[in-house]
C-alpha distance (Angstrom), angle and dihedral (degrees) to the residues before:
residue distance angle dihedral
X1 . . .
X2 4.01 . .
X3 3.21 134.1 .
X4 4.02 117.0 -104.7
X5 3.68 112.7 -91.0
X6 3.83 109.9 -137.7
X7 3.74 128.7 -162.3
X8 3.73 122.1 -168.2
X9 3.91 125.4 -179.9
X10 3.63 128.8 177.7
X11 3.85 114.8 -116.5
X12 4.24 85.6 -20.4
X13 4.16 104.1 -170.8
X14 3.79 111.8 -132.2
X15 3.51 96.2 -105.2
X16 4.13 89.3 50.8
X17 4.12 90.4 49.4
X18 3.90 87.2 46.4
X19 3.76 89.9 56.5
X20 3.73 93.1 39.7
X21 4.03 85.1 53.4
X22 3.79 90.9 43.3
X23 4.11 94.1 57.3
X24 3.80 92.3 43.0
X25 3.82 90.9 57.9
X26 3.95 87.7 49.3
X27 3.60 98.3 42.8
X28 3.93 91.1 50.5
X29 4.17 89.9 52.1
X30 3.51 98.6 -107.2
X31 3.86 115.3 158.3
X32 3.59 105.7 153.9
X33 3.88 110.2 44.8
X34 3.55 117.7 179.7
X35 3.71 100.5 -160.3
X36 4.07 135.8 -145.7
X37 3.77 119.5 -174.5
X38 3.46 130.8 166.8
X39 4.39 119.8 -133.4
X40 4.39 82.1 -85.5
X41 3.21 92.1 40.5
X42 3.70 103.6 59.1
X43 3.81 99.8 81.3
X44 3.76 87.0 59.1
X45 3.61 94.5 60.1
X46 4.09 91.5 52.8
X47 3.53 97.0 106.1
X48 4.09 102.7 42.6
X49 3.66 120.5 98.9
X50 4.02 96.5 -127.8
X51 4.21 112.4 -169.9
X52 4.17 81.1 -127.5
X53 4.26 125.0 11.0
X54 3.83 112.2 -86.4
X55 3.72 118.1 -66.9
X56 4.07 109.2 -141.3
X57 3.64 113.2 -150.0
X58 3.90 116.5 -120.6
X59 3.81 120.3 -122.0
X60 3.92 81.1 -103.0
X61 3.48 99.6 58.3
X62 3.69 104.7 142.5
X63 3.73 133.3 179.9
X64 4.04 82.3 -88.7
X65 3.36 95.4 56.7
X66 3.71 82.7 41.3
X67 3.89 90.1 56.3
X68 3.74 94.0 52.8
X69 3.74 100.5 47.9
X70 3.69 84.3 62.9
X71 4.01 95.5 50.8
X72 4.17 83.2 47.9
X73 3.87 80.2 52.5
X74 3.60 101.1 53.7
X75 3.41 94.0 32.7
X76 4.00 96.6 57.4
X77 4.35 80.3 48.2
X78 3.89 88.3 -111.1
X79 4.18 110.9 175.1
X80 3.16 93.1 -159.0
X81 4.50 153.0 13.8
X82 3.59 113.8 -117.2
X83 3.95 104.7 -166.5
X84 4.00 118.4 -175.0
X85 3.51 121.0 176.8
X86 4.21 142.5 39.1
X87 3.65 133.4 -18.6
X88 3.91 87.9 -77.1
X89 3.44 97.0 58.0
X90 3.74 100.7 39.9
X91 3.63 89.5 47.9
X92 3.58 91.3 59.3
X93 3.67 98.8 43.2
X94 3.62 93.8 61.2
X95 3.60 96.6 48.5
X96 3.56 86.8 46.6
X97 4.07 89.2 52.4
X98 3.84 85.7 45.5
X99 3.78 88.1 59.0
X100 3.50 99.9 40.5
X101 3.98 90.0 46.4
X102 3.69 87.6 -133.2
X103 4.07 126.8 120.0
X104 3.89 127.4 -85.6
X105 3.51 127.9 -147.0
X106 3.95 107.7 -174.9
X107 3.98 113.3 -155.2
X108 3.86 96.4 -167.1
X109 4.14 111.2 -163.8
X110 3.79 93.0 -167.1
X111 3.47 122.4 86.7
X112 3.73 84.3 -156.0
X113 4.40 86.0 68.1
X114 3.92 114.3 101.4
């Protein structure tokens, strides 16, 4: 297992976090993102090349719903999670990851995230 990589910007526009986001997916290898944002975390995921367009979780995403977004995952041959939003959504995407048996790279957008 590695160790988290962290990026931190001071007062980073949208379009410079997207790009930020967008060359840490290529630097780690990843060529076939299956991608999770939450509603403000959408944006962020504007310059990733997704295999499908972001799926947003609904407000009653449970660990089912959790379960199957990982079979969509593995089924569309998705190397890795890309989750981009709130608690809610990163929580899914990495059980969703765990599932598909594929990497996750969380993008929180709260500071309130740990």
């Amino acid at each position: 297992m590695e160790a988290p990589h962290v990026y931190v910007s001071e007062d980073p526009s949208e379009e410079d976090a997207a790009e930020a986001l967008a060359r840490l997916i290529e630097d780690l290898g990843i060529e076939r993102p299956f991608v999770l944002a939450s509603k403000h975390g959408t944006s962020l995921t504007a310059r990733l090349q997704p295999l499908d367009r972001p799926t947003t979780a609904p407000t009653a995403a449970d660990q089912a719903w959790a379960a199957e977004l990982g079979s969509t995952a593995q089924k569309q041959g998705a190397d890795a999670v890309i989750a981009v939003g709130g608690g809610r959504c990163l929580d899914i995407g990495k059980l969703a990851a765990a599932r598909a048996g594929v990497t996750i790279v969380a993008a929180p957008t709260q500071l309130s995230h740990d």
